[in-house]
VEXTI-284697 format. One record per residue (C-alpha): residue number from 0; residue in three letters; y, x, z. Coordinates in pm, 1 decimal, padded with zeros to 6 digits. Layout:
# residues N
<r num="NUM" residuo="ALA" north="Y" east="X" up="Z"/>
...
//
This chain:
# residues 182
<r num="0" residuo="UNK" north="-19612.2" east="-13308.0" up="02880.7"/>
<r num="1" residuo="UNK" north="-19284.0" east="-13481.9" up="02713.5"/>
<r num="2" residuo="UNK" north="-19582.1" east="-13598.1" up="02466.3"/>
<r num="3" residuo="UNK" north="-19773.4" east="-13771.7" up="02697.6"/>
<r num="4" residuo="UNK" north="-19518.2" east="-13903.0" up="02880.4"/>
<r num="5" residuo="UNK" north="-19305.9" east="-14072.9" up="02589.0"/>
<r num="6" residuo="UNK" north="-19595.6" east="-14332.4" up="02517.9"/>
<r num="7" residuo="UNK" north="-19679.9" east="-14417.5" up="02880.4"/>
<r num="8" residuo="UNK" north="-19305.6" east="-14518.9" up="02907.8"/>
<r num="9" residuo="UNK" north="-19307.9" east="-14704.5" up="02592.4"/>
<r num="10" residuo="UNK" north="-19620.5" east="-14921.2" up="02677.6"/>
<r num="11" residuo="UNK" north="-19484.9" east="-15012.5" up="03016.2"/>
<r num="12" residuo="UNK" north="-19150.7" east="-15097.1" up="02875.2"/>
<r num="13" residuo="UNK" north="-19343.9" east="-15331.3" up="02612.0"/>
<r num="14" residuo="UNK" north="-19503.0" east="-15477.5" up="02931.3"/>
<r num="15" residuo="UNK" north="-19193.7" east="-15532.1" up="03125.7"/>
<r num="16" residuo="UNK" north="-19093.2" east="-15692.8" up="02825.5"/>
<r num="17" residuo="UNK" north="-19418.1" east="-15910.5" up="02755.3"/>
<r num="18" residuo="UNK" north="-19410.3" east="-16008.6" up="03134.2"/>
<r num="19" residuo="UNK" north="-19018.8" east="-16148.3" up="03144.3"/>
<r num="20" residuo="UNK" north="-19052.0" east="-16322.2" up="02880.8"/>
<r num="21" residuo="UNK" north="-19335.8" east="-16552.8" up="02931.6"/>
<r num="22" residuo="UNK" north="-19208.4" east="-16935.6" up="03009.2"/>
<r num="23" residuo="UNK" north="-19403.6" east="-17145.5" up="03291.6"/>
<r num="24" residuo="UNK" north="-19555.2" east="-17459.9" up="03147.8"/>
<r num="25" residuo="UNK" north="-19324.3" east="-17738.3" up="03199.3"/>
<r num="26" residuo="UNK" north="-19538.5" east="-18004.5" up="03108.1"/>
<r num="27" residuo="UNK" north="-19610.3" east="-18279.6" up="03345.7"/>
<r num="28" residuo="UNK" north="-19920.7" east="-18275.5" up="03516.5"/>
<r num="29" residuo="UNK" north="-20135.5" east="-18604.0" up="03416.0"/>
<r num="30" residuo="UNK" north="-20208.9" east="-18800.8" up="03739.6"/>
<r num="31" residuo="UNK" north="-20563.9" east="-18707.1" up="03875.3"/>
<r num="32" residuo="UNK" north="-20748.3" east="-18924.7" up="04071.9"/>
<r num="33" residuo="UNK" north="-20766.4" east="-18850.1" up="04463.7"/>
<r num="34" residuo="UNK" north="-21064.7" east="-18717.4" up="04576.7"/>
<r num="35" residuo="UNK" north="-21215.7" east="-18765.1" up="04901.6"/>
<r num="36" residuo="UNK" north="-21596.5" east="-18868.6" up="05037.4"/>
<r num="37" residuo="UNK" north="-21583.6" east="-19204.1" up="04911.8"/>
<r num="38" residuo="UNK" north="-21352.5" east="-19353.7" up="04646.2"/>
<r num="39" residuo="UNK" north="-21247.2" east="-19709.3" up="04558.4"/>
<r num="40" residuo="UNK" north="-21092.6" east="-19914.1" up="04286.8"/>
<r num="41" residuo="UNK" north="-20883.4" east="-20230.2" up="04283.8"/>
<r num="42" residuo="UNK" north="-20872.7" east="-20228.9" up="04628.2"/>
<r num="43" residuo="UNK" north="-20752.8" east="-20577.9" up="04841.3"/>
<r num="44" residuo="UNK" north="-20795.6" east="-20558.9" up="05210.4"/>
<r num="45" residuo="UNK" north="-20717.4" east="-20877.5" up="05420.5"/>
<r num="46" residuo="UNK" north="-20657.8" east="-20845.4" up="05802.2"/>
<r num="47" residuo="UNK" north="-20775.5" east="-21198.9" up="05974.2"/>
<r num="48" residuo="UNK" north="-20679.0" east="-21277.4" up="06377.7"/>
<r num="49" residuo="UNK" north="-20907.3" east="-21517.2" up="06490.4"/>
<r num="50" residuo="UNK" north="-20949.5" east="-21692.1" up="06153.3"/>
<r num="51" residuo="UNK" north="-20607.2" east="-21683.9" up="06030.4"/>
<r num="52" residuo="UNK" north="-20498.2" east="-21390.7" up="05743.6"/>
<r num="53" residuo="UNK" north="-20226.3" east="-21207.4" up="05931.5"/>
<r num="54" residuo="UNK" north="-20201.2" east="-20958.8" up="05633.7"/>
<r num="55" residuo="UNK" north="-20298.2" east="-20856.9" up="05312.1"/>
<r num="56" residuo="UNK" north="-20268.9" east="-20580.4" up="05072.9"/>
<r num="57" residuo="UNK" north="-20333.6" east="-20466.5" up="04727.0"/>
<r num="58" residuo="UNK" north="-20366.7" east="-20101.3" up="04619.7"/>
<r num="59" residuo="UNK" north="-20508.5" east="-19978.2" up="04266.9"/>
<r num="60" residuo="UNK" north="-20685.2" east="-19666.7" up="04433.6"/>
<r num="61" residuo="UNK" north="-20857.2" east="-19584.8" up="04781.1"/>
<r num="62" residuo="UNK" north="-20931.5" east="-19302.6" up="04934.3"/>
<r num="63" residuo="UNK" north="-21156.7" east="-19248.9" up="05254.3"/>
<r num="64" residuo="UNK" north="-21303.4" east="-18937.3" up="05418.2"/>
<r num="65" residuo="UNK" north="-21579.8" east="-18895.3" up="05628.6"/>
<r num="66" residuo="UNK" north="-21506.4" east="-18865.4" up="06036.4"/>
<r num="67" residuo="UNK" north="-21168.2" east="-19073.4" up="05945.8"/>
<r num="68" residuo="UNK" north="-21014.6" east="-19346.1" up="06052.7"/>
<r num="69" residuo="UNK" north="-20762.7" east="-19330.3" up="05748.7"/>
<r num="70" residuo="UNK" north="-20735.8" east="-19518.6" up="05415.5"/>
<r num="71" residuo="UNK" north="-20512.1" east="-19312.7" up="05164.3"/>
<r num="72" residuo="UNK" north="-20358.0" east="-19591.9" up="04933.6"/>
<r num="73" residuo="UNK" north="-20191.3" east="-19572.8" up="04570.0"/>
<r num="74" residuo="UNK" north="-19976.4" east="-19855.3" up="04428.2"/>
<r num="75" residuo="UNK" north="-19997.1" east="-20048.6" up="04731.9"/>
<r num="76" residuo="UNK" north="-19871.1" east="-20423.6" up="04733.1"/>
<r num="77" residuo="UNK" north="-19869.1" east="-20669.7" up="05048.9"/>
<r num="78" residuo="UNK" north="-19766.2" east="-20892.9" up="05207.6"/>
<r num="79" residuo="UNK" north="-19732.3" east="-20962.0" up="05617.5"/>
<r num="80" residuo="UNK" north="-19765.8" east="-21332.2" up="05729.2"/>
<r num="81" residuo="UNK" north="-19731.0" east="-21352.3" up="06086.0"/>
<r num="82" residuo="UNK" north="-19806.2" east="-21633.0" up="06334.2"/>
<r num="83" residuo="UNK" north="-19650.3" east="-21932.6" up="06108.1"/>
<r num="84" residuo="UNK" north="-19869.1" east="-21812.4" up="05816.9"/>
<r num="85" residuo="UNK" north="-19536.8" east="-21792.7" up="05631.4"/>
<r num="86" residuo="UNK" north="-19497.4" east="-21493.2" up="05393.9"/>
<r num="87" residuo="UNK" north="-19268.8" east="-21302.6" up="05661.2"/>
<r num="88" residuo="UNK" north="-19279.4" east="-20922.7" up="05484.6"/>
<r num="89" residuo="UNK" north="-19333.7" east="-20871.6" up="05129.1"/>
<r num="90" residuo="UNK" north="-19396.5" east="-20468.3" up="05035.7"/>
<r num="91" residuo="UNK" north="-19485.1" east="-20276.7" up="04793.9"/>
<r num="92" residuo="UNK" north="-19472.2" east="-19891.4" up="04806.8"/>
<r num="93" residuo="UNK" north="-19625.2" east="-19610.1" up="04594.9"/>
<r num="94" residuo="UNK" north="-19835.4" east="-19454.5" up="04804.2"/>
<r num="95" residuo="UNK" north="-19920.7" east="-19502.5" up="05183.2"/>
<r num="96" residuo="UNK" north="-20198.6" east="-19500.1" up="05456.7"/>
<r num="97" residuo="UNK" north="-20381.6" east="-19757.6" up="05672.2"/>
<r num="98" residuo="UNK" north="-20467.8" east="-19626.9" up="06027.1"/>
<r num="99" residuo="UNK" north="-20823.6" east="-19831.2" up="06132.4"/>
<r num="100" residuo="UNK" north="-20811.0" east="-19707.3" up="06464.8"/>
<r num="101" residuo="UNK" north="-20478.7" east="-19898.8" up="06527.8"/>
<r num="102" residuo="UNK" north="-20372.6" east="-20088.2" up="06265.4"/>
<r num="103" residuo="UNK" north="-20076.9" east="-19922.9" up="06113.3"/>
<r num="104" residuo="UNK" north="-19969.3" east="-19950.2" up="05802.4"/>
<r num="105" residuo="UNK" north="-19717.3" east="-19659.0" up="05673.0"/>
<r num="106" residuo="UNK" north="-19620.3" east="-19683.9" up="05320.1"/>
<r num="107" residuo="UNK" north="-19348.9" east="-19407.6" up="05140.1"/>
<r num="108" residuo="UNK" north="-19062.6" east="-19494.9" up="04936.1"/>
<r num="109" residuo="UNK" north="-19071.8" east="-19852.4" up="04988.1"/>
<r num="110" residuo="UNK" north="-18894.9" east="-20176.0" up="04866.3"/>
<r num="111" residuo="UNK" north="-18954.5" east="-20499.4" up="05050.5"/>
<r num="112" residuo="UNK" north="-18848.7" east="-20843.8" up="05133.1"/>
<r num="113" residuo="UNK" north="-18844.2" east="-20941.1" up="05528.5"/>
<r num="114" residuo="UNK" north="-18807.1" east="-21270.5" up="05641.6"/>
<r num="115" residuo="UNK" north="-18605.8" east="-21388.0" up="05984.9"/>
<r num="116" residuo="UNK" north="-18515.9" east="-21674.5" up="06066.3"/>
<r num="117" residuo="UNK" north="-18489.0" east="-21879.0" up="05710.3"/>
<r num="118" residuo="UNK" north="-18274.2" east="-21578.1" up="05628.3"/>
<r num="119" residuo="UNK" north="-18431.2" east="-21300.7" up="05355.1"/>
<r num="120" residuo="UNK" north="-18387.5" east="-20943.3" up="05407.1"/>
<r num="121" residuo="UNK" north="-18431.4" east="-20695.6" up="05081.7"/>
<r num="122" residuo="UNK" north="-18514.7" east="-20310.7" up="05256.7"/>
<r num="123" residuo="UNK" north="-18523.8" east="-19985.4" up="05070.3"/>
<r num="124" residuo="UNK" north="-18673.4" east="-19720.9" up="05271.1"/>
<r num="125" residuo="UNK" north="-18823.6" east="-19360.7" up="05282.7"/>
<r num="126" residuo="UNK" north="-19073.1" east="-19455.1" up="05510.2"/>
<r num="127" residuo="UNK" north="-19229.4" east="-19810.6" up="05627.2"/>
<r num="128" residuo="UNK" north="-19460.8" east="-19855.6" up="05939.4"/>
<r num="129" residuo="UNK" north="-19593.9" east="-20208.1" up="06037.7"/>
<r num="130" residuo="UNK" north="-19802.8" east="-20246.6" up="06309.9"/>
<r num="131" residuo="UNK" north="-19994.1" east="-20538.6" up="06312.3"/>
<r num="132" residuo="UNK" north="-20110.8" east="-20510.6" up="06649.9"/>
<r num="133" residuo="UNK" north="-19774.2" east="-20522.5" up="06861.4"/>
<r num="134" residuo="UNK" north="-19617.3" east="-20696.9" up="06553.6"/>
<r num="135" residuo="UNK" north="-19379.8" east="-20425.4" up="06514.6"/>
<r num="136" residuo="UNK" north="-19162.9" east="-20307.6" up="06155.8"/>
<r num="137" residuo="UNK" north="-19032.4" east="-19981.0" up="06159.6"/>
<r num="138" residuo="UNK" north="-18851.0" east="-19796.8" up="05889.8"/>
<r num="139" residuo="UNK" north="-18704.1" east="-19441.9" up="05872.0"/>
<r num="140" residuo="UNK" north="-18465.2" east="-19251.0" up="05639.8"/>
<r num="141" residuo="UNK" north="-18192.8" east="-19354.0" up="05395.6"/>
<r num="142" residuo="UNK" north="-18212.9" east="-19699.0" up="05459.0"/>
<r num="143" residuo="UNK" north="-18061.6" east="-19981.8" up="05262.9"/>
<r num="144" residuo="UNK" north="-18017.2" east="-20332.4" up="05387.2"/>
<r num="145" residuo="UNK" north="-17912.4" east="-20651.1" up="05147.0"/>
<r num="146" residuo="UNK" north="-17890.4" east="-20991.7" up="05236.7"/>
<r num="147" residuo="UNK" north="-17645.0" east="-21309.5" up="05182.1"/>
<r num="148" residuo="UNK" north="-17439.3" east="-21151.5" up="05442.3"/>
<r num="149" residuo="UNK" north="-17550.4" east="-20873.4" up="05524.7"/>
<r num="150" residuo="UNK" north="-17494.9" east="-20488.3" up="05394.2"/>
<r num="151" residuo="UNK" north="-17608.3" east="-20230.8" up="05598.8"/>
<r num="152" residuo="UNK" north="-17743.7" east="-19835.1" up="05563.0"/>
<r num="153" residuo="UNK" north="-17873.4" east="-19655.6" up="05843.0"/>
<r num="154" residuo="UNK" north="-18150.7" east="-19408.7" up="05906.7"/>
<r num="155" residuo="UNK" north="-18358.8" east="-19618.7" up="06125.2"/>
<r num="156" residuo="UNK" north="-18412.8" east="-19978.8" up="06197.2"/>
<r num="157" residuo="UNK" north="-18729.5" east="-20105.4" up="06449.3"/>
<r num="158" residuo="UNK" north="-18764.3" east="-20513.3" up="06402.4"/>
<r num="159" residuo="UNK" north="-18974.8" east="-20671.5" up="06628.1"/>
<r num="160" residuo="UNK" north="-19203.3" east="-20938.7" up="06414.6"/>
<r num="161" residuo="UNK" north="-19303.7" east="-21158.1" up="06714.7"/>
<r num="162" residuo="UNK" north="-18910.4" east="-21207.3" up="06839.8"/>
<r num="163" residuo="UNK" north="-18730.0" east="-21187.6" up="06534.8"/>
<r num="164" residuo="UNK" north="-18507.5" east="-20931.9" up="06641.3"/>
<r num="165" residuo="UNK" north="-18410.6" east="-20612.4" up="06410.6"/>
<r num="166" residuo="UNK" north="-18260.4" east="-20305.8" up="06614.9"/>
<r num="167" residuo="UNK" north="-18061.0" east="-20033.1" up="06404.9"/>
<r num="168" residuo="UNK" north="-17995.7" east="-19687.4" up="06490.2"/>
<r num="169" residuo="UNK" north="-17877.1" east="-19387.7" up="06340.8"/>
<r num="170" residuo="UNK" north="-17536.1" east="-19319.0" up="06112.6"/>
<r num="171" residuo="UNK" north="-17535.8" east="-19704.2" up="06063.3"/>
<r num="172" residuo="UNK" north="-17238.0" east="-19823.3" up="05837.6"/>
<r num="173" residuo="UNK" north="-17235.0" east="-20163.8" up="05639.4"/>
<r num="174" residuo="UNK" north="-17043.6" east="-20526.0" up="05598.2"/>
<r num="175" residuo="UNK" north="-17090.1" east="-20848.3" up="05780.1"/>
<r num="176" residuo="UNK" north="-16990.3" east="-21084.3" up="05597.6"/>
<r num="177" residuo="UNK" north="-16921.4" east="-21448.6" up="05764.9"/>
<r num="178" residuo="UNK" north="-16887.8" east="-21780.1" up="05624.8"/>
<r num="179" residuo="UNK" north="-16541.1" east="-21959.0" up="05701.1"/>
<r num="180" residuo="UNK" north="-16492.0" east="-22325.3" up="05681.4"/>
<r num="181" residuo="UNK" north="-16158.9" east="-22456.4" up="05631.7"/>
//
C-alpha cells in the first residue's frame, strides 16, 4: 500500500507545483473592434433645427444594434453651437453614446471647452450629458473647472445652454478670482 501511495503523492505534489507557478498573461489586449448589427467608420453626424446645424460630432467608430435607439461612439469629437451659431461647447471624449429617441449625448472621461457669455470655460469630467432638446449640459464626477477667473472642482455641475446659467453641486471647493482696478 505505502507503494502505491508514495507516487500518487508525488504526482499531485508536482501538480500543486505546476499549477502555482503558472503566471497570467500580462500582455495588453489589442483593441478589437465593437461588434454590433451594423458597424460604421469615420463617422460625422450633424444635428440641424429648422435649417440651422445645432451640433455636430465626429467619432472614428459606430456601433448600432437592431431594436435600438442607441449609437455606441469611439473617439468622439464635437462641437455644440447653439442658437447664435457660435461654437458654444467644444468636446471630445473617448467613448460615449447618442440616445435617438431623445437626443442625448453622454460621453465618458471628457475634456471640453464651454462658452458663456464671451467668457471660455475648460471642463474635465467623468461623465458629460448634453441634451440638445432642452439645451441642457450636465456633468458628473470629479469635476474640474478652469477659466480666467475661475477654479472650481465639484462632483456635479447642470448649465443651462439656452440661459447661460451653470449650477454646481456637490463637495464644491475652488477660487474666484476678481479683477481690481486701482
Amino acid at each position: 500500500m505505502r507503494y502505491i501511495l508514495s507516487p500518487i503523492i508525488i504526482f499531485f505534489l508536482l501538480l500543486i507545483i505546476f499549477i502555482s507557478i503558472q503566471t497570467p498573461n500580462i500582455n495588453p489586449m489589442k483593441s478589437t473592434p465593437m461588434i454590433g448589427d451594423y458597424n460604421f467608420e469615420n463617422v460625422r453626424i450633424s444635428f440641424l433645427k429648422n435649417g440651422k446645424k445645432e451640433w455636430e460630432l465626429t467619432a472614428s467608430q459606430s456601433t448600432v444594434f437592431n431594436e435600438s435607439t442607441k449609437f455606441y461612439l469611439v473617439d468622439v469629437n464635437g462641437q455644440y453651437f447653439g442658437d447664435n451659431q457660435k461654437s458654444a461647447l467644444i468636446f471630445s471624449s473617448p467613448t460615449g453614446a447618442y440616445f435617438t429617441d431623445n437626443g442625448t449625448l453622454k460621453l465618458v472621461k471628457t475634456s471640453s471647452k464651454l462658452v458663456f457669455n464671451n467668457q471660455s470655460y475648460f471642463i474635465r469630467s467623468d461623465e458629460l450629458e448634453l441634451n440638445s432638446k432642452n439645451k441642457m449640459l450636465s456633468a458628473y464626477g470629479n469635476l474640474n473647472i478652469n477659466s480666467d477667473n475661475l477654479i472650481l472642482t465639484a462632483q456635479k455641475m447642470i448649465g443651462n445652454l439656452e440661459e447661460n446659467k451653470i449650477y454646481f453641486s456637490y463637495d464644491i471647493q475652488g477660487s474666484l478670482f476678481t479683477n481690481t482696478t486701482n
